[in-house]
TISEBA-71593 format. One line per field, with one value per atom (N, C-alpha, C): residue number from 1; residue in one letter; atom name; x, y, z. Coordinates in steps of 0.02 Angstrom, whole numbers. Atoms other than C-alpha are relative to their C-alpha. Example, Ala and Ser with C-alpha at 12.3 -4.5 7.8 and 13.67 -1.06 7.14 Angstrom:
// residues 2
resi	(1_1_1_2_2_2)
resn	(a_a_a_s_s_s)
name	(N_CA_C_N_CA_C)
east	(45_615_45_-42_684_-39)
north	(-59_-225_60_-59_-53_55)
up	(0_390_0_-3_357_37)
//
This chain:
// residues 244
resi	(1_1_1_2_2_2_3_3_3_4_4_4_5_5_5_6_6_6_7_7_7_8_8_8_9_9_9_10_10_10_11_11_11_12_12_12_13_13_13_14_14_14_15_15_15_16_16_16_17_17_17_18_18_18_19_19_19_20_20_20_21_21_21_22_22_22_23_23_23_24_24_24_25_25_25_26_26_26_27_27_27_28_28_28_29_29_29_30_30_30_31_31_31_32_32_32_33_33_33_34_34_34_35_35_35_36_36_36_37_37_37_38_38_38_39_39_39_40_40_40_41_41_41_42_42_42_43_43_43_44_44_44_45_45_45_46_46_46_47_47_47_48_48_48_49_49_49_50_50_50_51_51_51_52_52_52_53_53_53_54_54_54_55_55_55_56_56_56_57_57_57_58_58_58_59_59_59_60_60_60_61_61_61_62_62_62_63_63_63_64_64_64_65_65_65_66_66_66_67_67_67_68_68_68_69_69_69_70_70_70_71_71_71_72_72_72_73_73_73_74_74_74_75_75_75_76_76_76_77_77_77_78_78_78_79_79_79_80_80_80_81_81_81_82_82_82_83_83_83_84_84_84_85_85_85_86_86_86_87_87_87_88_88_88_89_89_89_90_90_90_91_91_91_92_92_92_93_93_93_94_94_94_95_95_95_96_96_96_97_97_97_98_98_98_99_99_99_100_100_100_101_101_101_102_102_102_103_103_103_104_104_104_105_105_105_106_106_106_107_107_107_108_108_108_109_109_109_110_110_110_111_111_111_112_112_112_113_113_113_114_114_114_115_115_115_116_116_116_117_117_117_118_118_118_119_119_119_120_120_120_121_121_121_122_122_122_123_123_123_124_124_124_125_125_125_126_126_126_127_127_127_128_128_128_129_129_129_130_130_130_131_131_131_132_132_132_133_133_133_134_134_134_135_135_135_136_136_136_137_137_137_138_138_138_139_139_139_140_140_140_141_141_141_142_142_142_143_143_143_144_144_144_145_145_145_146_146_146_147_147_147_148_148_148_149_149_149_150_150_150_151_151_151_152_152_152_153_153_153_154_154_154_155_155_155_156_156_156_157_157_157_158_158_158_159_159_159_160_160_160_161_161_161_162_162_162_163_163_163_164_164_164_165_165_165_166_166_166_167_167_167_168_168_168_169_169_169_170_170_170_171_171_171_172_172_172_173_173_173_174_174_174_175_175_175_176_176_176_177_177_177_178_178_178_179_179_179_180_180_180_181_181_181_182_182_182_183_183_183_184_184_184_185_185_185_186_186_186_187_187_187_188_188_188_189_189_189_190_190_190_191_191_191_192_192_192_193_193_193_194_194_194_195_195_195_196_196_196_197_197_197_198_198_198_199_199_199_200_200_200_201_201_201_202_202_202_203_203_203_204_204_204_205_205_205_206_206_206_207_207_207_208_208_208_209_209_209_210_210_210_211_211_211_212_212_212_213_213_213_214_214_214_215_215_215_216_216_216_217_217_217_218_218_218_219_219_219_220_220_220_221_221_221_222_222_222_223_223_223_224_224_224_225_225_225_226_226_226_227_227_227_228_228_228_229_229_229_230_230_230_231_231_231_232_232_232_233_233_233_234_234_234_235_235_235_236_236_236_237_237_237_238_238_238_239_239_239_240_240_240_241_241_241_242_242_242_243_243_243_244_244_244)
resn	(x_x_x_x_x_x_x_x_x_x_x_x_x_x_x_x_x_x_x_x_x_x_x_x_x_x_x_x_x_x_x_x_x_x_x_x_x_x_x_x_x_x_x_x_x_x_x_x_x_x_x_x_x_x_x_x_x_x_x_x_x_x_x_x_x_x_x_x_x_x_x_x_x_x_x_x_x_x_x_x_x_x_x_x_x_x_x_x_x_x_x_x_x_x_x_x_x_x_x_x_x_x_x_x_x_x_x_x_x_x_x_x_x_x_x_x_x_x_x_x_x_x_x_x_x_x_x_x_x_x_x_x_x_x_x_x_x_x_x_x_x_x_x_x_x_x_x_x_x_x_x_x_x_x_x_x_x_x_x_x_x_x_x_x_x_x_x_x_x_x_x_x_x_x_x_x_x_x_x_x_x_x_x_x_x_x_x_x_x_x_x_x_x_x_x_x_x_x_x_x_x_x_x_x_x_x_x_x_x_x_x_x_x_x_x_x_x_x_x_x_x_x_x_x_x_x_x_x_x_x_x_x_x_x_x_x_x_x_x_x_x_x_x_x_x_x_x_x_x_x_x_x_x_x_x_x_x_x_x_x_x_x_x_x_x_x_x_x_x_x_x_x_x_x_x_x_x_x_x_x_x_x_x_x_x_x_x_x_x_x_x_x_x_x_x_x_x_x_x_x_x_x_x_x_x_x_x_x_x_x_x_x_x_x_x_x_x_x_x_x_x_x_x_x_x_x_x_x_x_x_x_x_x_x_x_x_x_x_x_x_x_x_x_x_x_x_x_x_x_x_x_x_x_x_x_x_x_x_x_x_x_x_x_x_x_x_x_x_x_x_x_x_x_x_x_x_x_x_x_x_x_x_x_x_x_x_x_x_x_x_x_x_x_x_x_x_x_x_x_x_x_x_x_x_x_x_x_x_x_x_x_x_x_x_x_x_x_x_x_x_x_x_x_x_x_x_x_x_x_x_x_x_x_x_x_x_x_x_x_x_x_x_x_x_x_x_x_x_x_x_x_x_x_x_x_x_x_x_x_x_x_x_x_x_x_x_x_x_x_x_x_x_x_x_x_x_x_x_x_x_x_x_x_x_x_x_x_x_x_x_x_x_x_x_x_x_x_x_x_x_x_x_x_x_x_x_x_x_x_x_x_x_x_x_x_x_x_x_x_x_x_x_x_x_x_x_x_x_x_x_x_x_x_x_x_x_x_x_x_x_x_x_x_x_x_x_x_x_x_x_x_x_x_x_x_x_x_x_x_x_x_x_x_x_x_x_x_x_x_x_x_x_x_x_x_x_x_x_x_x_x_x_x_x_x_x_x_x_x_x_x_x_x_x_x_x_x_x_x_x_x_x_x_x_x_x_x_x_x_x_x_x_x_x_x_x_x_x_x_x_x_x_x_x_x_x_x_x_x_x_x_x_x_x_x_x_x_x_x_x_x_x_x_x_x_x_x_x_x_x_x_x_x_x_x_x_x_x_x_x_x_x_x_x_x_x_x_x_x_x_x_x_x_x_x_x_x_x_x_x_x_x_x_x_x_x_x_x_x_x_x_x_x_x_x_x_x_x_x_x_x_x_x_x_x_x_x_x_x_x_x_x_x_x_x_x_x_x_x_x_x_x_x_x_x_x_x_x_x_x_x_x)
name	(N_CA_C_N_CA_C_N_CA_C_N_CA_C_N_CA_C_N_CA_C_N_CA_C_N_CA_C_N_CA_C_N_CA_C_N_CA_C_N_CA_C_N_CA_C_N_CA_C_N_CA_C_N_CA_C_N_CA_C_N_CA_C_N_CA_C_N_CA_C_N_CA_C_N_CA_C_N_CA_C_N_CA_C_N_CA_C_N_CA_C_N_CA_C_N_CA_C_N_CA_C_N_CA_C_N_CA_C_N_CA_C_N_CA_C_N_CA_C_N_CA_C_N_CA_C_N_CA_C_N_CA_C_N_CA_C_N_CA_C_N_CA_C_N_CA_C_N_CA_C_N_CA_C_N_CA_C_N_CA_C_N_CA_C_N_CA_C_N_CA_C_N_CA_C_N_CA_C_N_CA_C_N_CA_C_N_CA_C_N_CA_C_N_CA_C_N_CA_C_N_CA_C_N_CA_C_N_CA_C_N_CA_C_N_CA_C_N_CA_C_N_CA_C_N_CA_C_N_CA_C_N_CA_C_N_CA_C_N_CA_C_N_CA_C_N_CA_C_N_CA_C_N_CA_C_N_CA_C_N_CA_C_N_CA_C_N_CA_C_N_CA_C_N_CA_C_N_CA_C_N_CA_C_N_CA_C_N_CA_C_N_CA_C_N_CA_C_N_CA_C_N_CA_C_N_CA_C_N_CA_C_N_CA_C_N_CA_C_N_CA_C_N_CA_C_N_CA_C_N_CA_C_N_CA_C_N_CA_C_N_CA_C_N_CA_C_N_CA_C_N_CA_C_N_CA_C_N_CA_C_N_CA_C_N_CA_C_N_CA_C_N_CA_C_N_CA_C_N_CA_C_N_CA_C_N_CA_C_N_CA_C_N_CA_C_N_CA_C_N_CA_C_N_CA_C_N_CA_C_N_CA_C_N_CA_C_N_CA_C_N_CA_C_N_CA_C_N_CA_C_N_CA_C_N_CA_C_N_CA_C_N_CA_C_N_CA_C_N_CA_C_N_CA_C_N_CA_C_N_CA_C_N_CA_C_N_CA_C_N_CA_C_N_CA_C_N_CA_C_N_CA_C_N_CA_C_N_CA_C_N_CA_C_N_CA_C_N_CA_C_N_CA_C_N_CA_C_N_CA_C_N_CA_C_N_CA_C_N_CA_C_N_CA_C_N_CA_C_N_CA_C_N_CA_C_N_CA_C_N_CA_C_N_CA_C_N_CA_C_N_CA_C_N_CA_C_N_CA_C_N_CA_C_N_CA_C_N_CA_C_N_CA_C_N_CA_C_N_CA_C_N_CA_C_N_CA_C_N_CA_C_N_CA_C_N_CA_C_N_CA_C_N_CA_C_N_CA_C_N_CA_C_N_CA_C_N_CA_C_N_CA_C_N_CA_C_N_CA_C_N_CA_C_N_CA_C_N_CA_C_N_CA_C_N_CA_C_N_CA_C_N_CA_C_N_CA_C_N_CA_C_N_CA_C_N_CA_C_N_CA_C_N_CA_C_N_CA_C_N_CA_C_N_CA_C_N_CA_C_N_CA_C_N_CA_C_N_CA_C_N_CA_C_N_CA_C_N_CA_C_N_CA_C_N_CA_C_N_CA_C_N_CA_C_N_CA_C_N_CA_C_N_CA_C_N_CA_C_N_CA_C_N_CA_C_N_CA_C_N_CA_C_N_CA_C_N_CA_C_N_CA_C_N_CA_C_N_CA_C_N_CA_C_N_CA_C_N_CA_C_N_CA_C_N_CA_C_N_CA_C_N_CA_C_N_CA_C_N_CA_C_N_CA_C_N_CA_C_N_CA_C_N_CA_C_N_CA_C_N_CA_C_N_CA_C_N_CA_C_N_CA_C_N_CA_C_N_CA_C_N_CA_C_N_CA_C_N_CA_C_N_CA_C)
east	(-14_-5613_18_-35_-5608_57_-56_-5458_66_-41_-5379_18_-19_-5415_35_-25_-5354_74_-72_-5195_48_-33_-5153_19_-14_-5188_66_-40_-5087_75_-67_-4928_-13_-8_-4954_18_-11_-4955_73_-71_-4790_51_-38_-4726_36_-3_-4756_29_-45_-4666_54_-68_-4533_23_-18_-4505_18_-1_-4550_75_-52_-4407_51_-65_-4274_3_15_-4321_3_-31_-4301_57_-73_-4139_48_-65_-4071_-19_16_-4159_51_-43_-4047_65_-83_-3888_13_-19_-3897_20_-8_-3907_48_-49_-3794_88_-36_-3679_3_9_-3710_62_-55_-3620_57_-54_-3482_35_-38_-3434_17_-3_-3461_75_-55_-3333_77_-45_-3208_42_-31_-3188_27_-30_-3167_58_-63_-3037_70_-59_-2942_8_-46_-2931_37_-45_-2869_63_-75_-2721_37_-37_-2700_7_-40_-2628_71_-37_-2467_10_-13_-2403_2_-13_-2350_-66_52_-2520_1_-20_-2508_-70_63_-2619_-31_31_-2757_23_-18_-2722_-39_8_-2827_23_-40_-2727_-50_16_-2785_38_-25_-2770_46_-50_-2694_68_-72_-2541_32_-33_-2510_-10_-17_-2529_-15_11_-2528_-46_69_-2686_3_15_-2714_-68_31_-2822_-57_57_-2937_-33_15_-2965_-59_34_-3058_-48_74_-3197_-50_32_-3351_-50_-26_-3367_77_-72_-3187_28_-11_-3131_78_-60_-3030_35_-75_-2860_3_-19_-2859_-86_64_-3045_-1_5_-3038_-66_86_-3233_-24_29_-3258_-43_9_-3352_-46_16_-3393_-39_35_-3508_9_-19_-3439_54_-88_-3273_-7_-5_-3218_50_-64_-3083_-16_12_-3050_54_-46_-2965_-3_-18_-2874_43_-32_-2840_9_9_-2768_-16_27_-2847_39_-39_-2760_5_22_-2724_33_-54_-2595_-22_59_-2726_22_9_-2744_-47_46_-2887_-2_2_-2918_-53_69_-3053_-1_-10_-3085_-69_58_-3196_-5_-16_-3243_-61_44_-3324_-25_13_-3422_-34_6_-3424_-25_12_-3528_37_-25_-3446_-21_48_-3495_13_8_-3439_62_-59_-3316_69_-58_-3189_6_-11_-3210_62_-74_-3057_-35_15_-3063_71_-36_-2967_35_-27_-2830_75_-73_-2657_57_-72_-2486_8_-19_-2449_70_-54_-2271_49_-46_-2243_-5_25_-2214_-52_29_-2320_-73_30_-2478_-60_11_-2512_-43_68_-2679_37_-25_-2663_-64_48_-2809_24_-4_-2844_-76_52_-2954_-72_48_-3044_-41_13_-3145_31_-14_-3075_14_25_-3083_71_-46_-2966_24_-6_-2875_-18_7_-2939_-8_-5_-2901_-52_48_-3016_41_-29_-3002_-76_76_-3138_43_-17_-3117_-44_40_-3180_-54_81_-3350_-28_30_-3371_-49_52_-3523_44_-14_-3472_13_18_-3553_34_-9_-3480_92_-56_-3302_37_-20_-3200_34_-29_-3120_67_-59_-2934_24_-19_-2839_58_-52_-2707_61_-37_-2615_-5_46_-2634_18_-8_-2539_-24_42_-2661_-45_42_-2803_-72_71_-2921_-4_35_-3040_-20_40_-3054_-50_61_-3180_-78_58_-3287_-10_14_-3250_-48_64_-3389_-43_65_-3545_-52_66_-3734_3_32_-3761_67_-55_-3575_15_0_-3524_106_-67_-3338_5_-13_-3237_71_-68_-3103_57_-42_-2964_65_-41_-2889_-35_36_-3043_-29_33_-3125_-80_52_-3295_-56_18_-3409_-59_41_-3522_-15_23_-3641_-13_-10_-3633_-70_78_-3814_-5_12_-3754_82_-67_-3612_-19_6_-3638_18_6_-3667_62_-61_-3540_-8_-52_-3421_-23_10_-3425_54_-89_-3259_-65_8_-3379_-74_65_-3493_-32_40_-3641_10_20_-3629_-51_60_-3760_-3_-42_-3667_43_-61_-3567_87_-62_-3380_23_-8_-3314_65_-59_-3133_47_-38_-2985_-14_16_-2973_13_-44_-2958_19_13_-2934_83_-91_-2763_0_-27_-2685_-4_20_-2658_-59_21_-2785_-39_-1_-2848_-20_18_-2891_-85_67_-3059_-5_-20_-3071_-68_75_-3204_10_-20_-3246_-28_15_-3239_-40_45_-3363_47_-54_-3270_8_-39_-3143_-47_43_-3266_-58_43_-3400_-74_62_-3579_-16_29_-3655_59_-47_-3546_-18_-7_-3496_-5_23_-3515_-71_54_-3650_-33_18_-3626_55_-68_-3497_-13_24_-3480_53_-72_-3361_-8_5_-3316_79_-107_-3163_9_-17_-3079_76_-54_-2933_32_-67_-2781_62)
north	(-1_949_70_-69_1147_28_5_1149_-29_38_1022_51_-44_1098_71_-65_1281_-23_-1_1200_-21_49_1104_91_-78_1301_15_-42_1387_-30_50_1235_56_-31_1284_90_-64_1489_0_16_1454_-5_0_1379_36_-47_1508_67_-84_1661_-31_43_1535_9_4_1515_72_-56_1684_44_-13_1740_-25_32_1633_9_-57_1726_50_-74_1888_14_-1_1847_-18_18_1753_59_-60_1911_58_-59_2027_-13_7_1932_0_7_1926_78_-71_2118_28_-27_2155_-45_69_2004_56_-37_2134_45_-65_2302_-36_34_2198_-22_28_2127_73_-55_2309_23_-41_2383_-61_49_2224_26_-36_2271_49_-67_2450_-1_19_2389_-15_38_2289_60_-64_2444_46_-43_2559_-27_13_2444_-45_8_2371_-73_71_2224_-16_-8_2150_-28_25_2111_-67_60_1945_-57_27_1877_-51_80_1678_6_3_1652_-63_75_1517_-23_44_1498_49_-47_1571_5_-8_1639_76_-38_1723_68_-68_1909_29_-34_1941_-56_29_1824_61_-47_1949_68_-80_2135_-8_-13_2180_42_-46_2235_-6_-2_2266_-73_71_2108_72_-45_2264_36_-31_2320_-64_53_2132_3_-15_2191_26_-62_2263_19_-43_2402_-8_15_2417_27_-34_2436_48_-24_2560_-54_60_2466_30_-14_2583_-15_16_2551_-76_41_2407_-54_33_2389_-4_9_2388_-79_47_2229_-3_-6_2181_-65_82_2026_-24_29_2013_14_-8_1986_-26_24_1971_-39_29_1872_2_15_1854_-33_15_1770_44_-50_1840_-50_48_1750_47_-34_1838_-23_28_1808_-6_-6_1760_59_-60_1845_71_-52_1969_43_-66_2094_0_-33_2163_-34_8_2076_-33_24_2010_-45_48_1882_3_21_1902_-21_51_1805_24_-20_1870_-42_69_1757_79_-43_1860_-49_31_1801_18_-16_1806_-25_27_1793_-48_36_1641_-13_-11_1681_44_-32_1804_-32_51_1669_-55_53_1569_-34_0_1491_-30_53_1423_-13_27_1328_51_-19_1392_-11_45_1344_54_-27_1433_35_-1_1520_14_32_1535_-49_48_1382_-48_44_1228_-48_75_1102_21_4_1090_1_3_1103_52_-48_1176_25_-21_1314_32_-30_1400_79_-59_1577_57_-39_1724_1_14_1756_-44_19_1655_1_-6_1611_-71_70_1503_-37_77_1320_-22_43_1233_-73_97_1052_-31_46_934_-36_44_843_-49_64_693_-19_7_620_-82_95_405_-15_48_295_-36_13_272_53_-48_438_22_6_514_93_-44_666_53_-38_787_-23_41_698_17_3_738_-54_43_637_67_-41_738_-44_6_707_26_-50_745_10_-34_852_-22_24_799_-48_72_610_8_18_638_45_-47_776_-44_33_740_24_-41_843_-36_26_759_57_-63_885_-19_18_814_35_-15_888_82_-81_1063_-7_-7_1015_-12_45_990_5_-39_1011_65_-103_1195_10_-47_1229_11_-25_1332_-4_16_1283_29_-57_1388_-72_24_1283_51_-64_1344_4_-10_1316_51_-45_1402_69_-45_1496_13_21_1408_-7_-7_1410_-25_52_1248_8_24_1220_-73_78_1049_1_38_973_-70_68_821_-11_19_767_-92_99_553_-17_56_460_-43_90_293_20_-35_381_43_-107_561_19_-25_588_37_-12_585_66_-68_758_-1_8_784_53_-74_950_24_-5_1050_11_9_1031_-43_32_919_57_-7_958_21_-34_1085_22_-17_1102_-35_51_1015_-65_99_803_8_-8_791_-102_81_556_31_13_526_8_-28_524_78_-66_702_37_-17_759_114_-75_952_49_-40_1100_34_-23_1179_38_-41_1329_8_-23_1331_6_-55_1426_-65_60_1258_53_-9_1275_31_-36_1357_-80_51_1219_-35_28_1193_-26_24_1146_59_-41_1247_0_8_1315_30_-25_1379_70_-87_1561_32_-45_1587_19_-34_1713_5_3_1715_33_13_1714_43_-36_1858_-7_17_1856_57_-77_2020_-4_-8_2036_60_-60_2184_23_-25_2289_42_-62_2356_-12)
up	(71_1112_-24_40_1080_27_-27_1209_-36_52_1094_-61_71_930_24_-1_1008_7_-5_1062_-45_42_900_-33_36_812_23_-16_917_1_13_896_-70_43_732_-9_1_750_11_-4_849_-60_58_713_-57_70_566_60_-37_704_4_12_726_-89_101_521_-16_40_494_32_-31_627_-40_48_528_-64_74_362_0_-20_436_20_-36_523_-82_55_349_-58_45_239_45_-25_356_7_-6_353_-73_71_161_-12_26_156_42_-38_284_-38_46_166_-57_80_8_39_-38_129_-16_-17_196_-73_44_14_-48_47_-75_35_-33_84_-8_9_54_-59_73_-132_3_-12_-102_45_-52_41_-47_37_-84_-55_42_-213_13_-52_-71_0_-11_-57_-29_61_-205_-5_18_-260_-16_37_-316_-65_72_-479_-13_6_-443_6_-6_-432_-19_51_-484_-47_50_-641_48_-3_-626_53_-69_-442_48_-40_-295_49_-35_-181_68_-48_4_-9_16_-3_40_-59_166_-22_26_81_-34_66_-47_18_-9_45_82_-80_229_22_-22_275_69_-69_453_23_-10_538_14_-14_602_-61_47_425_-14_33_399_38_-25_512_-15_41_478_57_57_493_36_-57_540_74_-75_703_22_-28_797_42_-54_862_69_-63_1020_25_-60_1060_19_-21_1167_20_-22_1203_-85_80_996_-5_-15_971_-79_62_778_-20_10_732_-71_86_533_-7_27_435_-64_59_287_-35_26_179_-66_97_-14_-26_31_-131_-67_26_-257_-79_40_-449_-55_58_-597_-73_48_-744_-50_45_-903_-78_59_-1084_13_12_-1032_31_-17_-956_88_-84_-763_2_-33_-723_39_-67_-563_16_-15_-507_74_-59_-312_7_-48_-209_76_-57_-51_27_-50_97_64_-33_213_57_-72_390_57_-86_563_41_-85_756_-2_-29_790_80_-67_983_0_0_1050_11_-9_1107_-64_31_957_-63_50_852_-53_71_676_-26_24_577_-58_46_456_-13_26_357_6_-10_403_-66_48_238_-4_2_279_11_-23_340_-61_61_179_14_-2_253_5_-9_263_73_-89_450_22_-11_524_77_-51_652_18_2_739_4_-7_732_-10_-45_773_-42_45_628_-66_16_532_-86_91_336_-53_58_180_17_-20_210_-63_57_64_18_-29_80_-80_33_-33_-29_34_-165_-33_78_-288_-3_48_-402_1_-2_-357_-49_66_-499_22_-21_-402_11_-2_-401_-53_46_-499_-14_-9_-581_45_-82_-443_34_-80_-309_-7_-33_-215_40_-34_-112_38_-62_26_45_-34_80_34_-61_233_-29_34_180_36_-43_328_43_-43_405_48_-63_545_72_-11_616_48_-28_743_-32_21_625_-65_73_498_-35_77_338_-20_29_295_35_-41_428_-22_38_350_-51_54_206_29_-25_259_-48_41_195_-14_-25_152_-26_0_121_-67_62_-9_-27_20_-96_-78_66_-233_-18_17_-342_4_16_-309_-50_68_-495_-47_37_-576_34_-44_-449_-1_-1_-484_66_-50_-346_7_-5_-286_51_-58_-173_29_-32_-53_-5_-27_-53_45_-49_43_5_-24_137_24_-32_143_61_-78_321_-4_13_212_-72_-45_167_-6_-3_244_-25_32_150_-71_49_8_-4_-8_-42_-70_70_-190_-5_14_-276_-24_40_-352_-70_60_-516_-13_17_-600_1_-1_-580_-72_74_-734_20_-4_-655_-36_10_-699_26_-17_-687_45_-67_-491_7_-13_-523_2_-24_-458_62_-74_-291_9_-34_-286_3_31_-376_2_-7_-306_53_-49_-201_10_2_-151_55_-62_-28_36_-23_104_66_-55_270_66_-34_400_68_-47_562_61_-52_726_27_-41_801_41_-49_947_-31_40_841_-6_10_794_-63_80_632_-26_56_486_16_15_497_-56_71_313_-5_34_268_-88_74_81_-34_23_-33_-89_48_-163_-65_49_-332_-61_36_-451_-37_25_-560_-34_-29_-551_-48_30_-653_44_-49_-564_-54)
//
């Protein structure tokens, strides 16, 4: 019996170093998530912006200035060091605000490795179609919403942008994931991705964007899981608006 009771304890002790380990790891990726979004910003004032910024639309930053892909590391890496080896990245979007003014709204997604070989999903921006391509570093996806007439406010529907694809968009939302409209630049968290249908997701808010009921109905930008499958590379997702 005191063999018993010591071994039920010590399950338990296990437990609470286990927990407490995954509270120290997500308390150190949040603060290492703060750096990375302060050096992003300061990135994007170094090199600016352009004028043409679409209102009321968020638009990826590496669309609109040529930043080096080694500048989206952190910290950034030398291009001639070959053994460099960086475990965060960053991306942002980029919306200008209305009312005649400079102001800027970015959004920046701050991202872990989730392996050194690993691809993720992302959309051509010079090509017209819609067509997913992988690539190195991890960054936010346009995927398609609509709001069906069984939908509950909260709740999404998730369309494939492209049917004739072998990739379900839908698998880019999950529990836990964090999605920005990308008409307002609002920013929801998923609390449930439905078993019947998984097309369909709960937010932790009712829906305050534009009407998404209709066939087309809208966009929503979020940072899908690496191709091969695992956890989500998003760390945490920062937002600041900005005068240039």
């Amino acid at each position: 019996m005191a063999v018993s009771t010591l071994a039920i304890g010590m399950i338990f002790v296990g437990g609470t170093f286990l927990t407490g380990i995954y509270l120290a790891t997500v308390s150190t990726e949040q603060t290492i998530g703060t750096v990375v979004a302060d050096e992003a910003l300061a990135k994007i004032r170094l090199y600016g912006l352009e004028a043409s910024i679409p209102r009321d639309e968020c638009t990826l930053y590496t669309e609109l200035v040529g930043i080096p892909t080694s500048e989206l590391w952190y910290p950034s890496m030398d291009v001639n060091d070959v053994n460099a080896v960086r475990d965060y990245s960053w991306s942002a979007l980029c919306r200008r605000l209305g009312g005649g003014n400079q102001l800027t709204q970015i959004t920046v997604f701050v991202c872990r490795r989730a392996g050194t070989n690993a691809r993720y999903w992302a959309r051509d921006p010079n090509s017209s179609s819609d067509e997913l391509e992988q690539v190195e570093l991890p960054q936010p996806v346009r995927v398609n919403v609509v709001q069906e007439s069984d939908d509950e406010e909260d709740e999404l529907t998730i369309e494939d942008a492209v049917d004739s694809d072998d990739t379900d968009e839908y698998t880019f939302i999950n529990d836990g994931a964090t999605i920005v409209d990308a008409a307002t630049g609002e920013i929801y968290r998923v609390l449930e991705r439905y078993a019947d249908p998984p097309e369909r997701v709960k937010l932790d808010r009712p829906w305050a964007g534009a009407s998404l009921e209709g066939s087309d109905g809208g966009w929503v930008w979020v940072v899908p899981r690496p191709v091969a499958g695992g956890r989500s590379p998003l760390v945490a997702v920062y937002q600041e608006v900005v005068r240039f």
